[in-house]
C-alpha positions as CSV (number, residue, x, y, z in Angstrom):
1,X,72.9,145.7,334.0
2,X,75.9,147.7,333.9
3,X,77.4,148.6,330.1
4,X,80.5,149.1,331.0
5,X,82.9,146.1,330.6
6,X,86.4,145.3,331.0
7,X,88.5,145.4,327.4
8,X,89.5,142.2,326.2
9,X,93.4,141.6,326.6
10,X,94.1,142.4,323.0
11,X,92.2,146.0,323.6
12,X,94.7,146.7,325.9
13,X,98.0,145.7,324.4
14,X,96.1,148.2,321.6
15,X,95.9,150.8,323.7
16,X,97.7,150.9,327.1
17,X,97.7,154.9,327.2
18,X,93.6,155.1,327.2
19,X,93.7,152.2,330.1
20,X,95.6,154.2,332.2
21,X,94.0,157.3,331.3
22,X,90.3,156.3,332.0
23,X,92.5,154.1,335.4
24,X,93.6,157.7,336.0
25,X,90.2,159.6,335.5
26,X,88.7,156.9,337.8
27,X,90.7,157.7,340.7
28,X,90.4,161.2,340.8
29,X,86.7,160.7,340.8
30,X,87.0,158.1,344.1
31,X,89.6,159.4,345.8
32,X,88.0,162.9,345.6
33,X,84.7,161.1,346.7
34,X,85.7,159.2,349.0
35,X,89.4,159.7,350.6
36,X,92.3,157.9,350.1
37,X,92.0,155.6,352.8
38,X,87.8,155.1,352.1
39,X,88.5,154.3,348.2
40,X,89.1,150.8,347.1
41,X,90.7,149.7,344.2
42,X,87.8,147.8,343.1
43,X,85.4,151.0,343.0
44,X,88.1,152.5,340.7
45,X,88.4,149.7,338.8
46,X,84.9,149.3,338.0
47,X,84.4,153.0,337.3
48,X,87.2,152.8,335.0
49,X,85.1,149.7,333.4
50,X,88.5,147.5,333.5
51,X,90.1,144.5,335.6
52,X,90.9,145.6,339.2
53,X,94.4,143.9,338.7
54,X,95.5,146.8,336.0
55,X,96.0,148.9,338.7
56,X,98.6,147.0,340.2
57,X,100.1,146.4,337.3
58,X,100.3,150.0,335.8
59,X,101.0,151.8,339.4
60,X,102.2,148.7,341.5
61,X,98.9,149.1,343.3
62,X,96.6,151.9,344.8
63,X,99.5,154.2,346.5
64,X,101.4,154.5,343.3
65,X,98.2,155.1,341.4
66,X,97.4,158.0,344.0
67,X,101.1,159.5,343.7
68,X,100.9,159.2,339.7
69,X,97.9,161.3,339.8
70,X,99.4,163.9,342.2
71,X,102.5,164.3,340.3
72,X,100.1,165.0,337.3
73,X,98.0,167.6,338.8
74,X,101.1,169.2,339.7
75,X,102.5,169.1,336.6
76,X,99.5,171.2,335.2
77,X,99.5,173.3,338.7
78,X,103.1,174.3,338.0
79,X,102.0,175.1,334.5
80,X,99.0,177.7,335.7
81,X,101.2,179.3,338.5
82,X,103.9,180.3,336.1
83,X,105.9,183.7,337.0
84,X,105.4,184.9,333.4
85,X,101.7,185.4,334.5
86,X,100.3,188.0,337.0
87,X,99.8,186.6,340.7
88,X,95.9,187.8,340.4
89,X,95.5,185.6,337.1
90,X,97.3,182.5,338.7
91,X,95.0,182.7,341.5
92,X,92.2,183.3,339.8
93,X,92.9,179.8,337.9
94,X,93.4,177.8,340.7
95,X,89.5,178.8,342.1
96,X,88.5,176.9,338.8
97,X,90.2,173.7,339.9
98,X,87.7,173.7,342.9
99,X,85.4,172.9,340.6
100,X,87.8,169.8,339.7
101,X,87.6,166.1,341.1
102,X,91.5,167.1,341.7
103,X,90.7,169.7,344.1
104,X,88.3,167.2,346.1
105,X,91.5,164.8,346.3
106,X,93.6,167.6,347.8
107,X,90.8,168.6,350.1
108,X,90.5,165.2,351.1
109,X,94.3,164.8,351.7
110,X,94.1,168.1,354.3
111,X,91.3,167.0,356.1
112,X,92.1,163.2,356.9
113,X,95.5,163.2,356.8
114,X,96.1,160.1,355.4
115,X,97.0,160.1,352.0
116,X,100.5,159.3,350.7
117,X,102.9,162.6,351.2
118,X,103.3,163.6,347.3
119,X,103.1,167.6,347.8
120,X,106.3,168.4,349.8
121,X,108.6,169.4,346.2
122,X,106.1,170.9,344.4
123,X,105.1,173.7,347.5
124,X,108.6,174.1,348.1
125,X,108.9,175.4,344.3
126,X,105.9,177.1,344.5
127,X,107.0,179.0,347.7
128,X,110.2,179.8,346.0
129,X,108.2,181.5,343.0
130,X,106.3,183.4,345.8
131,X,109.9,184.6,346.8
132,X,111.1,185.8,343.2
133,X,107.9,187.6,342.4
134,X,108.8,189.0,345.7
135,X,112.3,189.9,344.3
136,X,110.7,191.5,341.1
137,X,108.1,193.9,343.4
138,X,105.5,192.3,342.2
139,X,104.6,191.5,345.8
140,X,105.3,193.4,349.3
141,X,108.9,192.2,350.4
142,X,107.8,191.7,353.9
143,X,105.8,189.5,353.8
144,X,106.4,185.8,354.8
145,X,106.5,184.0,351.3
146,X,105.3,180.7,352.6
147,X,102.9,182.0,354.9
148,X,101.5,184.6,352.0
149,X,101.4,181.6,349.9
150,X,99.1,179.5,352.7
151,X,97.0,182.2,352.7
152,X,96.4,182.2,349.1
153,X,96.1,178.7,348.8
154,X,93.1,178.8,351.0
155,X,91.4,181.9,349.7
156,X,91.4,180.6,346.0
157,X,90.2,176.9,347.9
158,X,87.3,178.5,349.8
159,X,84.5,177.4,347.3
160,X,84.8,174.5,348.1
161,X,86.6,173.9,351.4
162,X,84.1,176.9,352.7
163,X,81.3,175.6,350.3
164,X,78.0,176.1,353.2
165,X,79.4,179.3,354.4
166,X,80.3,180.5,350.8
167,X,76.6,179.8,349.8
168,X,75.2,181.7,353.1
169,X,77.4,184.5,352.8
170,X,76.9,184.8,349.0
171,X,73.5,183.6,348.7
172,X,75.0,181.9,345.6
173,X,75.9,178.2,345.2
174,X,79.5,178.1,345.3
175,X,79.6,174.7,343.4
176,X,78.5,176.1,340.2
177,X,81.1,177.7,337.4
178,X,79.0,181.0,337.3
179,X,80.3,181.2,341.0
180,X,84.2,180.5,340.6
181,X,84.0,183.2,337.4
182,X,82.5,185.8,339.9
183,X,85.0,184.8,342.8
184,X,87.8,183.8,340.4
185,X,87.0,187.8,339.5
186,X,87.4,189.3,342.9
187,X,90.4,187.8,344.3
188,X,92.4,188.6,341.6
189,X,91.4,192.3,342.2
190,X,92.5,191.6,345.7
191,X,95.8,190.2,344.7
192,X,96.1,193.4,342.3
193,X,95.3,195.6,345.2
194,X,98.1,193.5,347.3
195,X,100.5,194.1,344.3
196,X,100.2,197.6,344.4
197,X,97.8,197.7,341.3
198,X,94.7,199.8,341.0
C-alpha cells in the first residue's frame, strides 16, 4: 500500500506554502520525466501525496503549474548567471543543474516542443548580460552575443543532452556529480581561455 496520503483540509489551511512546495517538487520530477504534454496532473498529484484538484486551485491547472515552475528556475538561473561573477564560474554552475530534475524539464521543452512558451524574457536578459560583459572585455567584441550565448547553453547542457556520447567519449558516466565537477572544471578553463585568461 502506498504511505503517502493526501493532508486532511485543516493540514492545508496550516500550511499552504509546504502544499505547493512538495505540488512544485512533484512537477519538476514528472515533467522532467515525462514531458509536458506526457505528464498528467494526476501522476503529480499523487507524487506530491495530495488531492489532484490542488493543482487547479493553486496554479489554475497544469499550464500555470508548469509556468510557476519556470519562472522559479529562472529566478535562481538569473541568480547563478550574475555579471558580478566570472563567465567560466557561471558556466560552470549551470553544468550542475544537468544533474537537476529542472534541467530534464528544459530538455524536454527543446526536444518536443510543446511546452508552454515561459523562456522568451529571461534569454532576452540573459543575452543582454552576454552583451555587457562584452562591453566590459571580458568577452571578444565580435562575437554574436546571442549566438555565443546558444553555444554556451549547449556546451554546459551536453551531460545530459549528449549523455551516450559523453559516456563513450569519456568513458565516464556523465549522470554522476563526480562527472559535472570534472566537466564543470574544464569548460570554465575554456571560457577563461575565450576571455583572454591563462
Amino acid at each position: 500500500m502506498d504511505q503517502r496520503r493526501s493532508p486532511r483540509a485543516s493540514e492545508r489551511k496550516r500550511d499552504p506554502e509546504r502544499t505547493r512546495a512538495l505540488l512544485l517538487e512533484a512537477a519538476a520530477a514528472e515533467f522532467g520525466a515525462k514531458g509536458y504534454a506526457a505528464t498528467r496532473t494526476t501522476d503529480i498529484a499523487a507524487r506530491a501525496g495530495v488531492n489532484k484538484q490542488l493543482i487547479s486551485y493553486y496554479f489554475g491547472g497544469k499550464e500555470g503549474l508548469y509556468k510557476e515552475l519556470s519562472t522559479s528556475w529562472h529566478g535562481s538561473a538569473a541568480e547563478m548567471s550574475s555579471t558580478d561573477q566570472p563567465l567560466g564560474t557561471v558556466i560552470a554552475g549551470f553544468v550542475h543543474t544537468t544533474l537537476t530534475d529542472h534541467a530534464r524539464l528544459w530538455a524536454w521543452s527543446n526536444l518536443a516542443g510543446d511546452s508552454p512558451p515561459t523562456d522568451e524574457t529571461f534569454l532576452r536578459t540573459q543575452v543582454e548580460q552576454v552583451r555587457r560583459r562584452q562591453e566590459s572585455g571580458e568577452l571578444p567584441a565580435d562575437l554574436d552575443p546571442g549566438f555565443l550565448l546558444l553555444a554556451l547553453m549547449a556546451a554546459a547542457s551536453a551531460p545530459l543532452t549528449l549523455r551516450h556520447t559523453a559516456g563513450q567519449i569519456t568513458g565516464e558516466d556523465p549522470a554522476t556529480p563526480e562527472f559535472a565537477a570534472k566537466y564543470a572544471e574544464q569548460l570554465a578553463l575554456l571560457v577563461r581561455h575565450l576571455s583572454g585568461g591563462s
